[in-house]
N, C-alpha and C positions, 0 to 999 in steps of 0.2 A: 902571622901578621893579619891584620886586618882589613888590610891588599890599597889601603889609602898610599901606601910604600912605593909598592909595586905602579901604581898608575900613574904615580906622581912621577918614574922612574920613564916611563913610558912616553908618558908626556911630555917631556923634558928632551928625552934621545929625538922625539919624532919635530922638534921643534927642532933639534940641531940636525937634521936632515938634510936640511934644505932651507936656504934664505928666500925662496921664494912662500911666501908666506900660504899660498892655496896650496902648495905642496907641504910642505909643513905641518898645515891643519889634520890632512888626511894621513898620512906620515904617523902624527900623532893618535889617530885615531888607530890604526895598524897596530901599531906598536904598542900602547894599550891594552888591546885584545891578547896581542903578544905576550906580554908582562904578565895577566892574566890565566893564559890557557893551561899554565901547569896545575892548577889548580883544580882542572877537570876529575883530578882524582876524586875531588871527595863527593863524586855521585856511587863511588865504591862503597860507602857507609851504605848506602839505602841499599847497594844489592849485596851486601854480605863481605865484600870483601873488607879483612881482616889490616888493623891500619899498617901491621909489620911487614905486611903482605908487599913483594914484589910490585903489587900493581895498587897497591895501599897509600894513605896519603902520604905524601912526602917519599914517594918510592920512583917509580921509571920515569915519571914525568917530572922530577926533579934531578934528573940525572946531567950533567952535563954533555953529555955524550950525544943524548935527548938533544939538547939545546942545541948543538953543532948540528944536528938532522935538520935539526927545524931551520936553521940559518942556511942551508941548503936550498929546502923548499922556499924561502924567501928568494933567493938567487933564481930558482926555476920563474917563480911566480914574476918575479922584476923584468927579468930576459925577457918572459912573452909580455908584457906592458910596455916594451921599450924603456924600463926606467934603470939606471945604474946598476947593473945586477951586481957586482962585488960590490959594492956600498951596502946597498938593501943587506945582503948575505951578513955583511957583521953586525952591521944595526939589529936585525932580528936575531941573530947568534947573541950580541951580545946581550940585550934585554932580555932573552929567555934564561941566559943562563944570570943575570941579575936577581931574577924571583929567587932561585936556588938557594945562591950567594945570601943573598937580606934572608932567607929561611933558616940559614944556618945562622944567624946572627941573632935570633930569638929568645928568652929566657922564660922559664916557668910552665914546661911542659914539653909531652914531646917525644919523638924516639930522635930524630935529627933527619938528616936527607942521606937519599941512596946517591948521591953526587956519579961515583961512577957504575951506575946501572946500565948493561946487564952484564961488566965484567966483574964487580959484585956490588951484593944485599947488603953491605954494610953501612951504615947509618953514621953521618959526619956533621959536628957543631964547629961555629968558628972559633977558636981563642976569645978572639972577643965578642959578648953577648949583650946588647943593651936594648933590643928592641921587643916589647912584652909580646911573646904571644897571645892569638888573640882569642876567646871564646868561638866555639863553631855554629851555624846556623843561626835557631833566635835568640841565642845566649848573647850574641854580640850586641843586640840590645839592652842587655841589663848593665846595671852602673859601673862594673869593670871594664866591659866592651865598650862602654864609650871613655872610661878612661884611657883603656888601651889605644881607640880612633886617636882622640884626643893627644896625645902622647905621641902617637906615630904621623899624625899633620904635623906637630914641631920639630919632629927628628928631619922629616923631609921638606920641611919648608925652603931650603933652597932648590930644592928642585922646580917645588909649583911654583916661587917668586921665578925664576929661570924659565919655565913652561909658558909662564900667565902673564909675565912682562911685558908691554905693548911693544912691538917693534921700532926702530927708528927709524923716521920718514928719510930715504936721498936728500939730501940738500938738493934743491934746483941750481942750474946752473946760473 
């Protein structure tokens, strides 16, 4: 994916966080990052590591398992803010393990995700596939990677209409 998915995903959860709209904002900012961070794998390309690789793209950090650690650490992180810590925990549980999910939903490339890493390596697509993957680095700027953008802003447009929607004002009394 071309992670326009992923954000749009993120944005949207961090928007139904909280009706208070400054919480919301940041929320959404959070959760963003969230949606995002499994992707840290692919600084593994520049040092060598191998994509099939346990620690490979679409490997531990696509793990589900990964994802429920991380919706932990959200829980930690909430608790000391004073802010909902079981809420926080499945909002961030659930949007990490949302990037996974939409990665396996991919087509035209790919090995698939280690969904349950580290009890195994095995690499899993969904049944259903409609979302292109996407070119990696500057490729995502050539005419596919922006068809693919392109492509993956319409799949996800309820999301950002959902995210992006102006709130509605209280009616005054």
């Amino acid at each position: 994916m071309a992670s326009i998915g992923h954000i749009a995903v993120g944005m949207a959860l961090g928007r139904a966080y909280s009706p208070d709209p400054k919480v919301a904002r940041r929320a959404a900012v959070a959760l963003t990052l969230v949606s995002l961070w499994p992707d840290v794998d692919a600084v593994g390309f520049a040092l060598g590591v191998g994509y099939g690789e346990s620690l490979g793209h679409r490997g531990a950090t696509h793990s589900l398992l990964v994802a429920l650690a991380v919706g932990l650490a959200g829980y930690v992180v909430a608790e000391r803010r004073g802010l909902p810590a079981m809420r926080t925990a499945v909002f961030v549980a659930v949007v990490a393990m949302s990037h996974a999910l939409l990665d396996t939903m991919t087509y035209g490339g790919g090995l698939g995700c280690a969904l349950f890493w580290p009890l195994s390596d095995a690499r899993f697509w969904s049944p259903v596939r409609f979302i292109p993957i996407a070119p990696i680095g500057m490729r995502l700027l050539s005419a596919r990677g922006l068809w693919v953008m392109a492509r993956e802003l319409v799949i996800f447009l309820p999301f950002w209409a959902y995210a992006l929607w102006p709130r509605r004002k209280p009616a005054s009394a």
